[in-house]
N, C-alpha and C positions, 0 to 999 in steps of 0.2 A: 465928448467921446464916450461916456460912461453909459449917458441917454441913447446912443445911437450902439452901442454896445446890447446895452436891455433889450432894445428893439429888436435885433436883428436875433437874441437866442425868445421872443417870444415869438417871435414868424417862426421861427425853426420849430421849435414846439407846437403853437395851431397849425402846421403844414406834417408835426409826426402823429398829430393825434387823429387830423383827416382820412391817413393813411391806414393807421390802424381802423377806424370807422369803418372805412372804406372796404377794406378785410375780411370786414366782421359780419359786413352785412348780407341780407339774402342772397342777390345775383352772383352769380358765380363767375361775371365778367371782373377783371382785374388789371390796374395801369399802376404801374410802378417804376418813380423816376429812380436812376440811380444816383448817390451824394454825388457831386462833382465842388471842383475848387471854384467858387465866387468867383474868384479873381479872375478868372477863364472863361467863365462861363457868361456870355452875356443875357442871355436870354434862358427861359425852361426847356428843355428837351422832352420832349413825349411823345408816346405811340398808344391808339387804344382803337377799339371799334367802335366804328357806329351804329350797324344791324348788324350785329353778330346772330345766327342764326340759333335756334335752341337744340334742333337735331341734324343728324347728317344727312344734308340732302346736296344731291349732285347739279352742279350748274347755277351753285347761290351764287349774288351779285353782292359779294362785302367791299364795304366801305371803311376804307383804313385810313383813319385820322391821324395824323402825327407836324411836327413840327424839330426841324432842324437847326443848330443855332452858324453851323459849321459845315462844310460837305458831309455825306453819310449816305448810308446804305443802310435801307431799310429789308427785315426779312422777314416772312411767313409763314408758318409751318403748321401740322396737325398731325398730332402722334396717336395712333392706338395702340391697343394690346388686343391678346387673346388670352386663348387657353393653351396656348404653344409659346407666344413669343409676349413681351413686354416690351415696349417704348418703342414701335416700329413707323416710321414715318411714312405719312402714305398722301404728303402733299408739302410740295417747298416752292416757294417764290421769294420775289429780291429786283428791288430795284433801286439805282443811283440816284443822288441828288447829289448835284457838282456847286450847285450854288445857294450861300447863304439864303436864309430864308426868316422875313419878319412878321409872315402872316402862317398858324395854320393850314395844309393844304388838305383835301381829299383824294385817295387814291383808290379809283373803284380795281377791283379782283374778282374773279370767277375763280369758286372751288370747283377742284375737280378730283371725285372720289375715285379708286377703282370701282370694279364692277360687282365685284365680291362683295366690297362693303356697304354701297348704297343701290343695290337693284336684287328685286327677287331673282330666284334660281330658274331659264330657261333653257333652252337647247344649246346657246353659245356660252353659257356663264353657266358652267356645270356643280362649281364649288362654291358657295357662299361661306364665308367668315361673320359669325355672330361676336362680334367685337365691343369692348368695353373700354370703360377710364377713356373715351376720347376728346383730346384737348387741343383747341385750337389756338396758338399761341404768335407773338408778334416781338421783336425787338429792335432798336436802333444803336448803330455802331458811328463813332466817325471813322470819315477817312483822316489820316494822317498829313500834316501840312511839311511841308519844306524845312521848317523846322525844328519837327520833331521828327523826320526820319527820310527816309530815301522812298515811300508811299507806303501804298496799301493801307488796309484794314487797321484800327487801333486795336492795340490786343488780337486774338485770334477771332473777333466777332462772333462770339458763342452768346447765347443766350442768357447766361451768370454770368457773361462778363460786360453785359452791353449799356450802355448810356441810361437807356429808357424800354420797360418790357409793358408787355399786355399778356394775358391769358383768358380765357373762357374754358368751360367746361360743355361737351355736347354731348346730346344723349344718343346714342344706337338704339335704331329701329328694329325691330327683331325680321329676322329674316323673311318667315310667310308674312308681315305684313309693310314690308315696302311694295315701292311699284314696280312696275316690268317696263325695262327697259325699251326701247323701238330702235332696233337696230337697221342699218342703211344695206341689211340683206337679209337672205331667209336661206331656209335649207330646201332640199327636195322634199321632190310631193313623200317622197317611203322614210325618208330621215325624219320629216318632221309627222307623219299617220305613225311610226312606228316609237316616237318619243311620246306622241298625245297618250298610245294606248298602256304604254310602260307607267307612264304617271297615273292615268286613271287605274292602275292595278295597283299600284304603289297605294292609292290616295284612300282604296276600299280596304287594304287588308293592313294600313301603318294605326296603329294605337299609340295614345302618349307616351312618351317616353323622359325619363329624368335620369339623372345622376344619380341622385340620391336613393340608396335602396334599403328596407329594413330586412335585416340578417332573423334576427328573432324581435317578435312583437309579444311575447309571454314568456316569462321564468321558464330555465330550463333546466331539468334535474342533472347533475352530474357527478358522478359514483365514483370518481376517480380510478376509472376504470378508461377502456379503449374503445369506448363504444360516443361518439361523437355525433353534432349536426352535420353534414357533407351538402356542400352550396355550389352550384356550379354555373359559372357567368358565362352569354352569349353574348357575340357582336350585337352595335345596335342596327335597330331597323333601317331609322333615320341615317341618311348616309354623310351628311355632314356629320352626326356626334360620332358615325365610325370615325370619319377621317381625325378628325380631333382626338379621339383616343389612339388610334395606331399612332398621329403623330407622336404623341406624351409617352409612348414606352420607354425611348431613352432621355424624355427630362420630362417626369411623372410629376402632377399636382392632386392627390389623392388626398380623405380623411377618414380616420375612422373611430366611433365610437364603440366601445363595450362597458358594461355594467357587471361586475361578479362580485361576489359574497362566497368568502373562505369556511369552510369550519373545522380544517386544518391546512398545511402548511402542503409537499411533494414528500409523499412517503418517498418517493426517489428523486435523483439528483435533478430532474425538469420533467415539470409535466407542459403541455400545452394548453394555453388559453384560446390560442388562434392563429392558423398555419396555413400556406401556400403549398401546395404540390403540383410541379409542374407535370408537364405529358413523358419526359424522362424519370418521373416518380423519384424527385429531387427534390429538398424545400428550394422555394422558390421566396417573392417578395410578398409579404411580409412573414416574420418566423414571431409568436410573441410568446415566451416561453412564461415560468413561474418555475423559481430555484425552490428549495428545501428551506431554505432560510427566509423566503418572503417579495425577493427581489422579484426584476424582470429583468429579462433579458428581449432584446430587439435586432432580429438579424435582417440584414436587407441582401440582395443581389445585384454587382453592378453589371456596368454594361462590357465590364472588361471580362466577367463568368464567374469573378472571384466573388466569395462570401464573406461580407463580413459582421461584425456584431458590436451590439456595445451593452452594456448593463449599467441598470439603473437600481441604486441601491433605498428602495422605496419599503424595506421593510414590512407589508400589507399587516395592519392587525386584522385578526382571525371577527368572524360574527359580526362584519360591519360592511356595507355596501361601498362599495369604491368603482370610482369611473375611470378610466383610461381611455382620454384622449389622445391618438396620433394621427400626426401631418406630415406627409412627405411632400415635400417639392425642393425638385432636382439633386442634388448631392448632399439635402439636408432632411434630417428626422429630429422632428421634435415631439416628446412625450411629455403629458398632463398628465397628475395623480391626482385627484379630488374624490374626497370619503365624508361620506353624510356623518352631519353631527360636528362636523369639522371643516370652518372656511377656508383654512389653510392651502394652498392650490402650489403642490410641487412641480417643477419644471425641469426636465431633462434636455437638452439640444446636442445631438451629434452631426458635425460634417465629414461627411467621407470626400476620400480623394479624388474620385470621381463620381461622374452621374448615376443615379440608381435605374436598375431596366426592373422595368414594372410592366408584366400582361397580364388582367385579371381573368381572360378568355383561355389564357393557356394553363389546361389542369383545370383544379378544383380547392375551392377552401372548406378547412374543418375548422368546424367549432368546438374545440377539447379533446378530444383524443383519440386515436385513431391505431389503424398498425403499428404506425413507428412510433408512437410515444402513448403512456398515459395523461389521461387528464387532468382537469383539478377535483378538491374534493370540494362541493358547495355546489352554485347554483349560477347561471347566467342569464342575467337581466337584460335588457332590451340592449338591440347592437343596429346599429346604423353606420353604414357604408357609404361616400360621397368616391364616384367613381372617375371623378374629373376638376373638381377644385379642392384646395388645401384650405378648408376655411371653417371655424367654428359650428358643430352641424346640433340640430338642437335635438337634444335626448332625454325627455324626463325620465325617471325613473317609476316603471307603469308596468300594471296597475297599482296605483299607490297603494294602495290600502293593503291588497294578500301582501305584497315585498314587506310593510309598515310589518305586518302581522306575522309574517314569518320569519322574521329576526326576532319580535318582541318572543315567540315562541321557545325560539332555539338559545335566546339567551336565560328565561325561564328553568327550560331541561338542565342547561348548564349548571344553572345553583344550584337544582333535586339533584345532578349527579354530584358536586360538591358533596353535597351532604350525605348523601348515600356512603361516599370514600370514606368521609370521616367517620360514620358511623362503621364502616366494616373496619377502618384503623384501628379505633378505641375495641373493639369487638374482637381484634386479632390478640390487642395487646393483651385483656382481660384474660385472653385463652392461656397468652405466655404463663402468666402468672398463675394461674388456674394449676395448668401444667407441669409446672416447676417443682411442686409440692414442696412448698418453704411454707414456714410460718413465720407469723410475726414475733418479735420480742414479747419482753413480759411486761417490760415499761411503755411498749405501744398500747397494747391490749390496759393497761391501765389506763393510759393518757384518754382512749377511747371512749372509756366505760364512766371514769369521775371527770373528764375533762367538762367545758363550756361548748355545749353542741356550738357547731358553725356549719353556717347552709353555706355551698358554693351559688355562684351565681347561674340562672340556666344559660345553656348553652346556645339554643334560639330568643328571640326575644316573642312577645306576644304576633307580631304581625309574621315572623315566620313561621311560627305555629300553623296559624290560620294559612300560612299556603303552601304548606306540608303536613296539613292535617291527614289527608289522605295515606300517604308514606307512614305517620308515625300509627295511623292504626292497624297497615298490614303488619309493620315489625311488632306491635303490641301481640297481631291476631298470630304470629310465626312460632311455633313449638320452638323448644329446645333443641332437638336434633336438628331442623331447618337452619337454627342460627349458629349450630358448630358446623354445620356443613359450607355453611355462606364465610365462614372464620378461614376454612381453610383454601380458599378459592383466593386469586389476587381480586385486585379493585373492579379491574375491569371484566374477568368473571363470573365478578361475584353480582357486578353491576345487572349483566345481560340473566341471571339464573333469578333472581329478583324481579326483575321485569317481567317474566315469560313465568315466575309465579303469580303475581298478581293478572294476569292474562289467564291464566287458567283458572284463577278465581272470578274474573270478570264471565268465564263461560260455563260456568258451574250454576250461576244467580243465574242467566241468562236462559239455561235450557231444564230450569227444574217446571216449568210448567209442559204442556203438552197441547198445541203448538205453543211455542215461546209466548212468552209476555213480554211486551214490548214497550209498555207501560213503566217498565223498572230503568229502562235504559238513562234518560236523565239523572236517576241516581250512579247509575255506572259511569258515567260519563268521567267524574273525574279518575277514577282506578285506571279508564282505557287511556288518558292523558299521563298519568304517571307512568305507567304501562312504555308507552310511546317514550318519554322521556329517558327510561332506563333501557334507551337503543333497543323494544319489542318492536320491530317496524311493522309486525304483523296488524298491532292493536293501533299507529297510523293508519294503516289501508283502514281497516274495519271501522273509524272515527270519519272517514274520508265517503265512505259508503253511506253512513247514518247521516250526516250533514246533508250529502247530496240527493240523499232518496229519502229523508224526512223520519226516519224510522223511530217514531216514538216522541218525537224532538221538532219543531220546525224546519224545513229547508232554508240551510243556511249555505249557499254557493261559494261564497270568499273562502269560511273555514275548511269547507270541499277542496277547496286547490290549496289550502296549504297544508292539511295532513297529505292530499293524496303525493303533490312536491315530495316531503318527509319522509313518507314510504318510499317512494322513488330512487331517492338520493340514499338510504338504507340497504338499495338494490332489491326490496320485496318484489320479490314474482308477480305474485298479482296487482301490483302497485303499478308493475312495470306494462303488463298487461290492460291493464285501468288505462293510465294516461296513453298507451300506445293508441287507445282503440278510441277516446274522447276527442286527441289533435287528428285520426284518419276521419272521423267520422263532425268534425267540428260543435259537441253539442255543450250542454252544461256549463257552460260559458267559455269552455276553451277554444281559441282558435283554429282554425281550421288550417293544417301544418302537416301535409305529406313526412316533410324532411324530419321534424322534430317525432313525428308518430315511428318512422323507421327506427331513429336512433333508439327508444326503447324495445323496440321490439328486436333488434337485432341482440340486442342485450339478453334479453328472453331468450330469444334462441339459442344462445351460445349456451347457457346455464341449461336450456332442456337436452342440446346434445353430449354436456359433460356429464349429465344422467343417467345416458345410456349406458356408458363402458364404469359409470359407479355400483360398486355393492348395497344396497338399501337396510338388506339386513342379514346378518350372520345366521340367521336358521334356515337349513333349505328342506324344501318339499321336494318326496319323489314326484315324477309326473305319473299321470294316471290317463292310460289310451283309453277312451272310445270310440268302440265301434258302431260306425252310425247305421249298416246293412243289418247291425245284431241285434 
């Protein structure tokens, strides 16, 4: 017993390991007997193919191998999906065997596809379905004996529940390249002259078309202000990816990527990163906000009108690139937080109560900020839009190099203003005391005079010397009066009145010759960097202009788009003017961006006609008539 014991769990064992092999390996064809009790069981039960086909073609002749030990019913099936519906059956067959059986038999089958899914699109078969995941699948059930029950089917004869299964995997043809069906009639001579000529107009004026769209393909300055990208989607040409999209309004399969970089938080309570407005001038689907505190919020619109929202407490830290990934399909969002420098990849999932209505044709999307809300403060990186599946869409962050360079930048300025605070802190405090006109005791002023000199330690150490050298020699070169006047200013006053001094000194070196020397610029270079640093955005633009137009300096294009960025995002005039007229006009390496060139220049605009009705300067001139006949 013990021997025939061994045996019977080492066949059990070679017959699980075949199975796993079996699994494991490349074809995608699969036969799977279910455990059944020995004792019952005389024989093996199985079902599998023989020429199972590799794609779907209509009118194959499969060959359905299987063996019964018992009466049974064997069945057939092939499920696809789409972009509308999953698990739809689009072919079933079944037939009886009444009598035991000791030899495997053959049962030949003709598939038969709809029209949609296995023939090109002509005058009778006006919709095609480009369909995916499709599985051709087989199982065996018994029938029921006298006694074990009064008949029928064992179990409910489901496919998880069957004796012995098979599956295959088959690939979809894409639509223009199946064949054309031969149908057992035709249309009229004007139905069928009047569809040739429709198609041939179709065939001359239809361009590729994809899903996938990029929103921005270059950094885009944003002021935190109301002045946004405006994006607005068309139906598509192609009339199946229409039908497919109106289908998905009310159960949407959408993705979307963005890329932003903070350099602060929502001066007010939401700004916007990315917004729907519909033709009712409503937000519509998707809302992607950004709190005051760092979060985001995600509002969607269902199909019932109601709005609603969820928040994701993702905290953004400030100066660092961060991606946001969202996926909608059907009644579910899910949001990705992923921030460079950091693998950690957060995950948000909301399900709403019912399905979400999604039209990306109806209205318009903004990228940041617009009439009804402000923007963020910072910068947005490449955005990619997948306008029909919910699936991981790839997004580098690009161009590598100016984004690399324009953080290592802005984190730079950050320590020079650091140190600036500090220095106007100890600079206030010195005033107090200054001020107060106390003296010292008489036992300090001894301890002073006979004590054991003691050096403090310096404050920077030698390598930040060396990259605040620049800084520590304007404050050396700054009179007295300059530095009671910068004492009594706050930090950030004092910061900007600082910067726009060494800015005035950078143009003072600049225009002592007659015309300029241009030659000196390489030594100015670092003063316009510090300049820039202490928020002068003027001396960005003017860093952004010398890079790009070589003045003195090499042409250097990278550094070109990340001051002229800088100045942008500062809200500089001419900065805004710069970039508006390099994305209208596509040169200097930025890309060529109708949408991104408005959005600075509408920004322009608004600040040239808040000029008008401004006073410039409190001294007025009388006017003085000429007469031009005199």
């Amino acid at each position: 017993m013990k021997v025939s014991a061994s045996f019977r769990f080492i066949t059990s064992v070679a017959f699980a390991v075949g199975v796993v092999s079996l699994a494991q390996s490349s074809s995608t064809s699969r036969a799977t007997p279910t455990p059944q009790d020995p004792g019952r069981v005389r024989r093996e039960d199985f079902v599998r193919f023989g020429n199972a086909p590799d794609v779907v073609i209509d009118g194959y002749v499969l060959s359905v191998l299987y063996r019964c030990s018992r009466p049974c019913v064997v069945h057939v099936e092939v499920l696809a999906s789409s972009a509308l519906r999953t698990g739809v059956t689009i072919f079933r067959r079944s037939w009886t065997r009444l009598k035991q059986m000791d030899t495997p038999r053959t049962h030949p089958l003709v598939l038969r596809f709809p029209d949609a899914v296995a023939y090109r699109r002509d005058y009778f078969n006006r919709h095609t379905v480009d369909a995916s995941d499709v599985m051709l699948r087989a199982w065996l059930s018994h029938l029921e004996g006298p006694e074990e029950g009064e008949g029928g089917l064992h179990g409910n004869g489901s496919y998880h529940q069957a004796r012995a299964r098979a599956f295959r995997l088959l690939g979809s043809v894409p639509p223009p390249l199946r064949p054309v069906k031969k149908h057992d009639k035709c249309p009229s001579w004007g139905a069928e002259l009047l569809w040739q000529l429709t198609n041939q107009t179709q065939a001359r004026r239809c361009v590729t078309e994809s899903g996938l769209v990029g929103l921005l393909k270059f950094p885009l300055a944003s002021t935190g202000e109301r002045f946004g990208v405006i994006h607005k989607f068309y139906p598509f040409i192609n009339k199946d990816l229409e039908h497919v999209r109106l289908g998905a309004a009310s159960n949407p399969r959408v993705s979307l990527s963005v890329w932003i970089y903070l350099l602060r938080w929502c001066s007010s309570d939401l700004c916007g990163i990315l917004h729907h407005v519909d033709f009712n001038n409503t937000f519509g689907t998707p809302l992607i906000l950004l709190t005051d505190k760092g979060h985001i919020v995600f509002q969607v619109r269902l199909t019932s009108g109601v709005d609603q929202a969820f928040k994701s407490y993702t905290a953004l830290p400030m100066r660092t690139w961060h991606r946001l990934d969202c996926y909608i399909e059907g009644s579910k969002v899910q949001l990705e937080v992923s921030s460079v420098g950091n693998k950690r990849i957060k995950r948000y999932s909301f399900h709403f109560h019912s399905a979400i209505h999604f039209n990306d044709t109806d209205g318009y999307f903004v990228i940041g900020g617009d009439k009804n809300m402000p923007g963020i403060s910072g910068y947005f990186g490449p955005i990619r839009y997948h306008r029909m599946e919910a699936k991981k869409v790839m997004n580098p962050l690009y161009p590598d190099w100016t984004v690399t360079q324009l953080d290592e930048t802005h984190r730079t300025c950050e320590d020079t203003r650091t140190a600036v605070a500090a220095f106007l802190h100890a600079l206030k405090e010195n005033e107090k005391v200054t001020n107060s006109r106390t003296c010292q005791s008489f036992y300090s002023e001894m301890r002073i005079r006979m004590g054991s000199p003691t050096c403090r330690s310096a404050a920077w150490s030698r390598k930040a010397q060396e990259l605040y050298r620049p800084l520590l020699e304007v404050l050396h070169a700054a009179g007295p009066k300059f530095l009671s006047r910068l004492s009594g200013l706050g930090v950030r006053q004092g910061t900007l009145r600082l910067g726009e001094r060494v800015f005035e000194l950078v143009l003072r070196r600049l225009n002592r010759g007659d015309p300029p020397d241009f030659g000196r610029v390489p030594d100015l270079l670092p003063l316009l960097r510090l300049s820039s640093c202490l928020r002068h955005h003027r001396a960005a633009y003017l860093l952004a202009v010398i890079h790009l137009a070589g003045l003195g300096t090499p042409t250097d294009t990278l550094q070109g788009h990340v001051y002229s960025l800088m100045a942008a995002q500062g809200d500089e005039r001419l900065a805004l003017m710069h970039l508006g007229y390099k994305h209208m006009q596509g040169i200097d390496g930025f890309p060529k961006d109708p949408r991104m060139a408005y959005s600075y220049y509408a920004n322009l605009g608004k600040q040239t006609c808040a000029d008008r009705w401004t006073v410039q300067t409190t001294k007025q001139y009388p006017p003085e008539y000429v007469l031009l006949n005199d």
